[in-house]
MITOR-556395 format. One record per residue (C-alpha): residue number from 1; x, y, z. Coordinates in steps of 0.2 Angstrom, whole numbers, padded with zeros to 4 digits. Example, Ala and Ser with C-alpha at 12.3 -4.5 7.8 and 13.67 -1.06 7.14 Angstrom:
% MITOR-556395
site num = 1 | xx = 0062 | yy = -0022 | zz = 0039
site num = 2 | xx = 0068 | yy = -0005 | zz = 0036
This chain:
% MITOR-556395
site num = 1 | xx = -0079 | yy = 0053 | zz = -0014
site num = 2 | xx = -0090 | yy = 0057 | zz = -0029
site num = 3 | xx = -0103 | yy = 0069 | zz = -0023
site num = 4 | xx = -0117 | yy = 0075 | zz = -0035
site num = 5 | xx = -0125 | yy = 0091 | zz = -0032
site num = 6 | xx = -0145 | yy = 0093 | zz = -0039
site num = 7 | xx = -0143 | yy = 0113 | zz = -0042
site num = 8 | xx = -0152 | yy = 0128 | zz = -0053
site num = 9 | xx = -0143 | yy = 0132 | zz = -0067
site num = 10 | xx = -0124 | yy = 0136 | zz = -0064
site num = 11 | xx = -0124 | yy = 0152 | zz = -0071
site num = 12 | xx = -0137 | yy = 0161 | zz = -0060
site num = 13 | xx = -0127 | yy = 0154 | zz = -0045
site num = 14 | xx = -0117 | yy = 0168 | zz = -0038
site num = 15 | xx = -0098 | yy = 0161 | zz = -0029
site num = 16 | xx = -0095 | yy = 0178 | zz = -0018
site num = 17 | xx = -0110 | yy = 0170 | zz = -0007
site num = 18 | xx = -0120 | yy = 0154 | zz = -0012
site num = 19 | xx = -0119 | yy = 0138 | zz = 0002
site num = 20 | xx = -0119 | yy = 0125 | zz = -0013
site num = 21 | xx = -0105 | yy = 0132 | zz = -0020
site num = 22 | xx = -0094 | yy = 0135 | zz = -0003
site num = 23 | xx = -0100 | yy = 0115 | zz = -0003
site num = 24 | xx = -0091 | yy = 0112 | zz = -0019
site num = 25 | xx = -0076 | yy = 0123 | zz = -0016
site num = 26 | xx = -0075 | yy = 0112 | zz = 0001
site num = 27 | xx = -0076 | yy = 0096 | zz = -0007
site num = 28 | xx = -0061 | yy = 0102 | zz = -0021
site num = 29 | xx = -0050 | yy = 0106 | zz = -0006
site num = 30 | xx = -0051 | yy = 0088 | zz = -0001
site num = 31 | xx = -0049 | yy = 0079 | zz = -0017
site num = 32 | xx = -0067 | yy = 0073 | zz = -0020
site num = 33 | xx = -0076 | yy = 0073 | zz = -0036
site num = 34 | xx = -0088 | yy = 0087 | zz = -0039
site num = 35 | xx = -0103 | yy = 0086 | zz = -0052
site num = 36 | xx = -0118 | yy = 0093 | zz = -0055
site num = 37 | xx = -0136 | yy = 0088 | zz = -0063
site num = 38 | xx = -0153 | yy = 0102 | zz = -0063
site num = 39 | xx = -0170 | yy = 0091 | zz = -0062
site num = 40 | xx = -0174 | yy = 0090 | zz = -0079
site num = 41 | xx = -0159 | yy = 0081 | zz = -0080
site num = 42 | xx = -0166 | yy = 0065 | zz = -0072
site num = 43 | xx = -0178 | yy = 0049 | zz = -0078
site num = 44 | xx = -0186 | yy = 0036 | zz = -0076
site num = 45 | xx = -0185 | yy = 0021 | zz = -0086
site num = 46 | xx = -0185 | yy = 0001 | zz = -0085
site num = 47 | xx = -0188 | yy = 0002 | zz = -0066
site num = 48 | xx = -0173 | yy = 0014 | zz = -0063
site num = 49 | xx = -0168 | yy = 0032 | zz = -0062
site num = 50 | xx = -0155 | yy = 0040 | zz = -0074
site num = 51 | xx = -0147 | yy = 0057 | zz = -0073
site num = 52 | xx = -0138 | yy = 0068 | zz = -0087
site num = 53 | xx = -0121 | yy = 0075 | zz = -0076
site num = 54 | xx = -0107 | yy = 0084 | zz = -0079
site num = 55 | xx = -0089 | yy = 0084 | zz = -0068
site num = 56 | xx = -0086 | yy = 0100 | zz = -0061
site num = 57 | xx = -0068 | yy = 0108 | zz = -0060
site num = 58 | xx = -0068 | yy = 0122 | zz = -0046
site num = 59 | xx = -0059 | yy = 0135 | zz = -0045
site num = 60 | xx = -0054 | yy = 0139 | zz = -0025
site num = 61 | xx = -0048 | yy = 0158 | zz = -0024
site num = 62 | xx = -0058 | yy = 0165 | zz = -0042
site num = 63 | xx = -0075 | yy = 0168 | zz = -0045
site num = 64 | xx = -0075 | yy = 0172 | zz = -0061
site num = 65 | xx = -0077 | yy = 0158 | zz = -0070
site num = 66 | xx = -0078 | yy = 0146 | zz = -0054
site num = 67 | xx = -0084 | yy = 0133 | zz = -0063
site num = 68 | xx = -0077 | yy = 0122 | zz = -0079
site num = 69 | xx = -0088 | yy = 0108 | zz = -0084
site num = 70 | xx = -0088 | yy = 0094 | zz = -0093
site num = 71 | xx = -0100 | yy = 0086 | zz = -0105
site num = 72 | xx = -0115 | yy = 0075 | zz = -0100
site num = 73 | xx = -0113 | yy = 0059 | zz = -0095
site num = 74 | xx = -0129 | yy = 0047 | zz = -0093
site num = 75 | xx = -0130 | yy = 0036 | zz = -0076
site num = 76 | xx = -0139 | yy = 0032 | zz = -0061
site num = 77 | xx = -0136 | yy = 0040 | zz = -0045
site num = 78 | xx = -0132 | yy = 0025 | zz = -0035
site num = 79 | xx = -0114 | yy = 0028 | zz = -0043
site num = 80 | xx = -0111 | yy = 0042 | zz = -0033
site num = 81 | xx = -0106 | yy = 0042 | zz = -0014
site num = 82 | xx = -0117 | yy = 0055 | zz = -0011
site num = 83 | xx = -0132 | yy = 0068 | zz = -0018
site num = 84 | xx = -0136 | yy = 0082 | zz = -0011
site num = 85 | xx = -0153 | yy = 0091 | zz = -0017
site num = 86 | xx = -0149 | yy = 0110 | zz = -0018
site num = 87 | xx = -0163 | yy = 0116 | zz = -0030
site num = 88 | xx = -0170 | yy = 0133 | zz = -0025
site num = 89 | xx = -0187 | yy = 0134 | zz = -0023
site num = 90 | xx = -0200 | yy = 0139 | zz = -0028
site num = 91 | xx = -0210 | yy = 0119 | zz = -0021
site num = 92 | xx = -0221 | yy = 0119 | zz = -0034
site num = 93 | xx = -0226 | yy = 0100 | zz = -0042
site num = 94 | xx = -0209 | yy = 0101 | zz = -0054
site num = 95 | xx = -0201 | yy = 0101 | zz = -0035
site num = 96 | xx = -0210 | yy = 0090 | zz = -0027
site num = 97 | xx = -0209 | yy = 0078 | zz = -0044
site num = 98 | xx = -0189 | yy = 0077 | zz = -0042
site num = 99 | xx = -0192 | yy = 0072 | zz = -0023
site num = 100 | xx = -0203 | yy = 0057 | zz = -0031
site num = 101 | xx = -0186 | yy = 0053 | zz = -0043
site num = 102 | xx = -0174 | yy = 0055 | zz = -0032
site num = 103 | xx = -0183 | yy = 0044 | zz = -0018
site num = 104 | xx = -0186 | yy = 0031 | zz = -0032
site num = 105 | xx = -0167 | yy = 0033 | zz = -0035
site num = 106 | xx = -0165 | yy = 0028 | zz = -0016
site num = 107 | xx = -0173 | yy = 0013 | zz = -0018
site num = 108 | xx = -0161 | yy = 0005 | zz = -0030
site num = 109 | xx = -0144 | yy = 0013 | zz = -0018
site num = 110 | xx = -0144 | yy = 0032 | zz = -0020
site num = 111 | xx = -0139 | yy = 0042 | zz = -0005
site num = 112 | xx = -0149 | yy = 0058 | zz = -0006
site num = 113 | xx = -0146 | yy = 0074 | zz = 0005
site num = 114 | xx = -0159 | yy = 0080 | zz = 0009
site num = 115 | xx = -0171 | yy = 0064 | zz = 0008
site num = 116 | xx = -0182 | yy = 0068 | zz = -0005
site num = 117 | xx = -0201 | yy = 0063 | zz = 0007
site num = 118 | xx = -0192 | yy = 0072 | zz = 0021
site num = 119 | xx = -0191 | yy = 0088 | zz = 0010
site num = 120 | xx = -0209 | yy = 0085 | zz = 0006
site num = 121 | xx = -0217 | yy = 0083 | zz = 0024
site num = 122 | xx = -0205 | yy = 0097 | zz = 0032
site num = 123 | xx = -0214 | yy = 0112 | zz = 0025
site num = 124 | xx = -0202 | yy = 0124 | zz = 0029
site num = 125 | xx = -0216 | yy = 0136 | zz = 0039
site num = 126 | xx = -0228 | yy = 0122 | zz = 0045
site num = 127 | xx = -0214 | yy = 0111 | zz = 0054
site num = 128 | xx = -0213 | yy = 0123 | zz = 0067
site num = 129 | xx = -0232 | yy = 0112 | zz = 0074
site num = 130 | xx = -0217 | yy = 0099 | zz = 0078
site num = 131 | xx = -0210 | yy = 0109 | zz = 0091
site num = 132 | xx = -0222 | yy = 0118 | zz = 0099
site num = 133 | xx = -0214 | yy = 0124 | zz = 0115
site num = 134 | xx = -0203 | yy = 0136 | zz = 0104
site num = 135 | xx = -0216 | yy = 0145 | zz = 0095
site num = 136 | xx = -0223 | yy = 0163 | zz = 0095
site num = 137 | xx = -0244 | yy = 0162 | zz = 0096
site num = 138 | xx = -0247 | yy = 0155 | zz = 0078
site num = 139 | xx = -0263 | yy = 0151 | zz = 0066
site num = 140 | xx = -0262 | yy = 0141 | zz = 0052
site num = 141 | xx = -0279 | yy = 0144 | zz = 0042
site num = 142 | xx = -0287 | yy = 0151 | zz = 0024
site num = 143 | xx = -0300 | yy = 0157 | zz = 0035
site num = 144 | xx = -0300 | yy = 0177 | zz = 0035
site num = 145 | xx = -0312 | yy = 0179 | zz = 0049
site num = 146 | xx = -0299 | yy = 0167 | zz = 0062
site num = 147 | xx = -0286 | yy = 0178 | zz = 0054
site num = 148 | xx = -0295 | yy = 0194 | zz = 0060
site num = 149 | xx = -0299 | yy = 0186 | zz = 0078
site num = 150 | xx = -0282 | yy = 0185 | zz = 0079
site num = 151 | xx = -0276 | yy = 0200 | zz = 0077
site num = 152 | xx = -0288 | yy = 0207 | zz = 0087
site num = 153 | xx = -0282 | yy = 0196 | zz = 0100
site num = 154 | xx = -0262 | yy = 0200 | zz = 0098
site num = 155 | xx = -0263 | yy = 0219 | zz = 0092
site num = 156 | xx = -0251 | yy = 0215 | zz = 0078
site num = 157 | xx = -0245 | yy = 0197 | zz = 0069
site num = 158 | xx = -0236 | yy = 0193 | zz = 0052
site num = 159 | xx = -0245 | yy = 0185 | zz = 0038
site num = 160 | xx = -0237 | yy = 0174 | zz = 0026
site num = 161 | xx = -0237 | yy = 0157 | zz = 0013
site num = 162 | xx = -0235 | yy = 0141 | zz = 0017
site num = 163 | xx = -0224 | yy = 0141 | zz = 0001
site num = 164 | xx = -0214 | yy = 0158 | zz = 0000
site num = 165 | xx = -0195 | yy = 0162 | zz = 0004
site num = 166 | xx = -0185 | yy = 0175 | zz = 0004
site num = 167 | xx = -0195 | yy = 0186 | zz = 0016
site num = 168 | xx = -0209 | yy = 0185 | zz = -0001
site num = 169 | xx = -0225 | yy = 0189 | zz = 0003
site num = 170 | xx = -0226 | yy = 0193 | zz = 0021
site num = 171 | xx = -0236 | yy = 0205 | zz = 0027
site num = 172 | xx = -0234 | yy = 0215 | zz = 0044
site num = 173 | xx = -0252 | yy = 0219 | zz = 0050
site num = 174 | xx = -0258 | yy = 0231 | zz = 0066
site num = 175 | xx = -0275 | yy = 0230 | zz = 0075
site num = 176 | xx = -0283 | yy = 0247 | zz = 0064
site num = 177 | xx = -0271 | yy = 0245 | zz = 0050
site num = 178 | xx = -0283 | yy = 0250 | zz = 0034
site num = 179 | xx = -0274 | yy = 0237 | zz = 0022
site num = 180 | xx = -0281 | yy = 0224 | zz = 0032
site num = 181 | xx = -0294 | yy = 0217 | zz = 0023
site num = 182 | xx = -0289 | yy = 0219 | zz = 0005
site num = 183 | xx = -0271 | yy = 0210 | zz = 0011
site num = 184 | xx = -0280 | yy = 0195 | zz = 0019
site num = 185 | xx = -0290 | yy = 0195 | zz = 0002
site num = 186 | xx = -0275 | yy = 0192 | zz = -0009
site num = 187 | xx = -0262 | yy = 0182 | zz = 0004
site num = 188 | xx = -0277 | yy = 0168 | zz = 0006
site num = 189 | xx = -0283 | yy = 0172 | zz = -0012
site num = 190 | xx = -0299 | yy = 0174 | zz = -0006
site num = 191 | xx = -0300 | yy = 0161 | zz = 0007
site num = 192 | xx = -0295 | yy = 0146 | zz = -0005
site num = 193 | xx = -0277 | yy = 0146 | zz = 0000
site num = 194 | xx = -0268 | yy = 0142 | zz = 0019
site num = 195 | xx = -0258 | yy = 0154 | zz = 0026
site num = 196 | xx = -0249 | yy = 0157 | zz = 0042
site num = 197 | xx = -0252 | yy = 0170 | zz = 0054
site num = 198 | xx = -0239 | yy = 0173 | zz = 0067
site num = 199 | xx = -0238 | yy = 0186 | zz = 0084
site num = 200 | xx = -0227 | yy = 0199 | zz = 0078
site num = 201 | xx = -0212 | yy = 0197 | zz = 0088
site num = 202 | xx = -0201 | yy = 0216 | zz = 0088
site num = 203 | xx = -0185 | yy = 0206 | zz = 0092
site num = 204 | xx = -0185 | yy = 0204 | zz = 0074
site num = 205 | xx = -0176 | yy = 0222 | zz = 0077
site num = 206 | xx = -0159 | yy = 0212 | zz = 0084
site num = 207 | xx = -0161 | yy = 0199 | zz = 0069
site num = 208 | xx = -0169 | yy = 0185 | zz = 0061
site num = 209 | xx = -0156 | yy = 0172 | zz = 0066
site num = 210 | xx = -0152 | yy = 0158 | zz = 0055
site num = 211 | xx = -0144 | yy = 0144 | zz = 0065
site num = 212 | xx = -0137 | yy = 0127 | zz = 0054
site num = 213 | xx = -0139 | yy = 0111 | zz = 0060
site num = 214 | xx = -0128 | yy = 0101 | zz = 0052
site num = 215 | xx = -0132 | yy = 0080 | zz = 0053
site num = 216 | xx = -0141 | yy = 0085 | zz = 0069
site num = 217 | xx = -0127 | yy = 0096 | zz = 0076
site num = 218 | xx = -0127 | yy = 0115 | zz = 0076
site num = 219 | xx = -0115 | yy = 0125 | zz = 0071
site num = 220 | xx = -0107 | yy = 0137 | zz = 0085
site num = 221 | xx = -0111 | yy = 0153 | zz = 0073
site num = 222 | xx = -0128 | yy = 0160 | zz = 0067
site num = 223 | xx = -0133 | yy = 0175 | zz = 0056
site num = 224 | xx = -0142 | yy = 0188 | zz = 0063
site num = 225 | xx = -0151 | yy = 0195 | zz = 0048
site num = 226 | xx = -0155 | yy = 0212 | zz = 0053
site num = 227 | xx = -0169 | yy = 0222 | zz = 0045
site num = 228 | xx = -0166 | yy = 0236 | zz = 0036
site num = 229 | xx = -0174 | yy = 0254 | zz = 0040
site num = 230 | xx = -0192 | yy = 0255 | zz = 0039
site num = 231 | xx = -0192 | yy = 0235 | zz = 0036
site num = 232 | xx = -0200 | yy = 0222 | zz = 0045
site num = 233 | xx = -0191 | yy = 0208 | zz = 0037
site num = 234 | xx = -0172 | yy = 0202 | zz = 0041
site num = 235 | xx = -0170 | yy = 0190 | zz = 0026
site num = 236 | xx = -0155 | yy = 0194 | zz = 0015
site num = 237 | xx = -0165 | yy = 0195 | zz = 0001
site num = 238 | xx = -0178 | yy = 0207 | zz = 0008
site num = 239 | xx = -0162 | yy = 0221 | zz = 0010
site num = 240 | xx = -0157 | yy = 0212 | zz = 0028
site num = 241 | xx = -0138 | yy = 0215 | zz = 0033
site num = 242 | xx = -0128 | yy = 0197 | zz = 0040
site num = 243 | xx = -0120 | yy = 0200 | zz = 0056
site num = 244 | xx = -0111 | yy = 0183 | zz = 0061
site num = 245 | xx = -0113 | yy = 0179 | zz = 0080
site num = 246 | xx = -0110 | yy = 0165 | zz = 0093
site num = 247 | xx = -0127 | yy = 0154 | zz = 0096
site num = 248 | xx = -0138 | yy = 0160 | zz = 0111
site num = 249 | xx = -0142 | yy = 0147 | zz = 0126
site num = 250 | xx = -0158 | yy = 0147 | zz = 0120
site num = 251 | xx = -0152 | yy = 0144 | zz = 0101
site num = 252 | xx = -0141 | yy = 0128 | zz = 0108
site num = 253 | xx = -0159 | yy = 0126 | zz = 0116
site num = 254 | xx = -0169 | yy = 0124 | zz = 0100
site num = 255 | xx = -0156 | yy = 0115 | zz = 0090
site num = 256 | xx = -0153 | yy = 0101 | zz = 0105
site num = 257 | xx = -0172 | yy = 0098 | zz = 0102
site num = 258 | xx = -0173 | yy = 0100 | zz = 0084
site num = 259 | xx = -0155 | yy = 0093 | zz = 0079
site num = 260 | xx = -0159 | yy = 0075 | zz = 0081
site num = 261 | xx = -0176 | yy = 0075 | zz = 0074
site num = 262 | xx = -0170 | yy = 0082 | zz = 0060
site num = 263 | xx = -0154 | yy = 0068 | zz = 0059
site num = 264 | xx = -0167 | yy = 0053 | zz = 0062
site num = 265 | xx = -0175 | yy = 0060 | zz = 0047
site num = 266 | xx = -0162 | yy = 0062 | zz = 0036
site num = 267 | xx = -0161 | yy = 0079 | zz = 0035
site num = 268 | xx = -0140 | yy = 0083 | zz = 0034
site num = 269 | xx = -0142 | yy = 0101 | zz = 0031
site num = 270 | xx = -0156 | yy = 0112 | zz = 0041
site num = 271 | xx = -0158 | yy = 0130 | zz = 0044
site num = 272 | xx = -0170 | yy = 0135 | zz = 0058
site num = 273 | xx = -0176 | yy = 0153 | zz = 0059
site num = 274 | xx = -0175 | yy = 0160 | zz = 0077
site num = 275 | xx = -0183 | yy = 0177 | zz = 0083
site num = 276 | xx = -0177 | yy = 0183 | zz = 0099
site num = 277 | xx = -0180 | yy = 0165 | zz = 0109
site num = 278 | xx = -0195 | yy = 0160 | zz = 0093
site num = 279 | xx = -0191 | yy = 0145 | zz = 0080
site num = 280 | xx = -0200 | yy = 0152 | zz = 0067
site num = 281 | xx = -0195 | yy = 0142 | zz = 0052
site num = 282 | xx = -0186 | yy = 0125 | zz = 0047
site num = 283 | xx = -0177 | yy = 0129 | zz = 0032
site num = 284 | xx = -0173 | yy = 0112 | zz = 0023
site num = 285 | xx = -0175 | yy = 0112 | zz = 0005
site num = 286 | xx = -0159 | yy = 0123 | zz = 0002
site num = 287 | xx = -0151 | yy = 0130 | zz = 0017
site num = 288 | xx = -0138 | yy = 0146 | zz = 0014
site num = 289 | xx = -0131 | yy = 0157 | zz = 0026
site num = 290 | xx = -0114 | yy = 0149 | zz = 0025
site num = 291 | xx = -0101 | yy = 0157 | zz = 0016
site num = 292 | xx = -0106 | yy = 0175 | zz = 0027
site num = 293 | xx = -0102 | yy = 0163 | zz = 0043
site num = 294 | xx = -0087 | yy = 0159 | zz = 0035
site num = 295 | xx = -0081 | yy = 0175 | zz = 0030
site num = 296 | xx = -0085 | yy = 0184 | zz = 0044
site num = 297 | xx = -0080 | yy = 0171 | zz = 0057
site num = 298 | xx = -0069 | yy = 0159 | zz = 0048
site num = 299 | xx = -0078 | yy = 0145 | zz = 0054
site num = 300 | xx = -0081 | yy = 0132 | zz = 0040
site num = 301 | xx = -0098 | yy = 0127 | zz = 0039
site num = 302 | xx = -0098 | yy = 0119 | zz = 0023
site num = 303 | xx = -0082 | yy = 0108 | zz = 0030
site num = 304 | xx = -0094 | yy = 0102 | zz = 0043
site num = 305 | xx = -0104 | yy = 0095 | zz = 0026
site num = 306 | xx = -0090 | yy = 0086 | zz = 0019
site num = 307 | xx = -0085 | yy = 0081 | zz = 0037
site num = 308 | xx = -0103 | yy = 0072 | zz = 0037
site num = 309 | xx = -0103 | yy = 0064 | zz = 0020
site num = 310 | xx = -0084 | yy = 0057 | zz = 0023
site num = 311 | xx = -0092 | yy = 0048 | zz = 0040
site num = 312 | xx = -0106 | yy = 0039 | zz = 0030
site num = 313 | xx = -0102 | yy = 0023 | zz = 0022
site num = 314 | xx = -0097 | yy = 0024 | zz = 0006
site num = 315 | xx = -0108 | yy = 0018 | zz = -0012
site num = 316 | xx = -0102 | yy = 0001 | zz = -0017
């Protein structure tokens, strides 16, 4: 297979821990052909989509360099047998503008992972609505007063975006704490922008997990990301510590329910955020959490990846 990887700039990617790498690294071992595009490498011209890429050599065992590439070459992504869409966010309208190209891409044979309007209609905090039965008490509003209400009614909650990642911008708040008002000012930017406000849930203590679904099927690991001192948020980027363990009943729960939703609509790569027995996100636009399962357990998540695309039928 040829698989084409829509990715931030190379250089800032870092191999002792990035999924889309481990991805590329897994695909290498297996003889596939790894490239690699960023959005501004795509167009749209004469009623098809184009893309500048570049072949990839990987290096398996060193990091530094772990990449050679190639130079550009312009052509349309139906050529490859699969694309998968790792672009960080933030999904501001540059983001949401490559879902437009790549989905216009799909229509003349692309084979794009994750699918570009599925990665626009799963916001990553909201989809939780879809599974209702698994959520924490939660209000989704701009309004600060329904904001207050609820706090008084849960004693304590977290505030954050609708668009934030990497534990940015989320607030924990208590019934009497005096920040209050001056941090619902700014998260709702004055009441013109939709937050979401959650029931503080103290299992976060034991870990934000992060189970991966991979093609509708969980894998048996997930990463508890465990808060650090005096810190009321797990993700990694926020200063959390991985600890790799085996899924919960209720984890193998949620996914059971979420897994084939997420498969019917084309997402192949999902991360759902659980606390304590809570989905509390549904990560799709750039799932990680990988190579710390791999390392710690030796069970080869980005494998499952490749086992998925090598299933599908191939480009013509």
């Amino acid at each position: 297979m040829d698989i084409a990887f829509v990715l931030d700039p190379l250089a800032a990617l870092k191999p002792y821990k990035d999924s889309s790498i481990a991805m590329m690294r897994a695909a290498t071992a297996r003889g596939h052909g790894v490239y690699a595009l960023h959005p501004e490498d795509l167009s749209w011209r004469a009623g098809r989509v184009f893309a500048r890429v570049r072949r990839l050599e990987i290096a398996l065992h060193v990091d530094e360099p772990w990449y050679v590439v190639a130079d550009a070459d312009e052509c349309e992504l139906s050529r490859f047998d699969a694309v998968l869409m790792r672009k960080d966010p933030p999904f501001d309208l540059e983001y949401v503008y490559t879902t437009y190209l790549l989905e216009l891409a799909e229509a003349h044979g692309a084979r794009v992972y994750n699918r570009p309007a599925s990665l626009r209609n799963f916001n990553e905090k909201l989809s939780i609505a879809r599974f209702p039965q698994f959520t924490a008490p939660t209000l989704v509003t701009r309004d600060q007063t329904s904001i207050r209400a609820f706090l008084t009614e849960h004693g304590e909650i977290v505030v954050k975006p609708l668009d934030g990642m990497g534990g940015s911008s989320v607030f924990r708040l208590g019934r009497h704490d005096p920040n209050t008002s001056v941090i619902l000012e700014t998260i709702t930017a004055d009441g013109t922008r939709t937050v979401m406000a959650q029931r503080y849930l103290p299992d976060i203590a034991k870990g934000d997990k992060r189970v991966l679904l991979i093609d509708g099927v969980a894998a048996p690991y997930a990463l508890a990301r465990i808060p650090k001192p005096g810190e009321s948020r797990g993700n990694l980027a926020a200063g959390g510590t991985g600890v790799a363990q085996p899924l919960s009943p209720r984890d193998h729960e949620i996914a059971a329910v979420v897994g084939p939703v997420a498969r019917e609509h084309g997402l192949l790569i999902v991360g759902l955020d659980i606390i304590g027995d809570h989905l509390t996100e549904v990560n799709v636009t750039s799932p990680t959490c990988m190579r710390e399962i791999l390392d710690q357990t030796g069970f080869d998540i980005p494998g499952m990846v490749i086992d998925a695309l090598e299933a599908r039928p191939r480009a013509a």
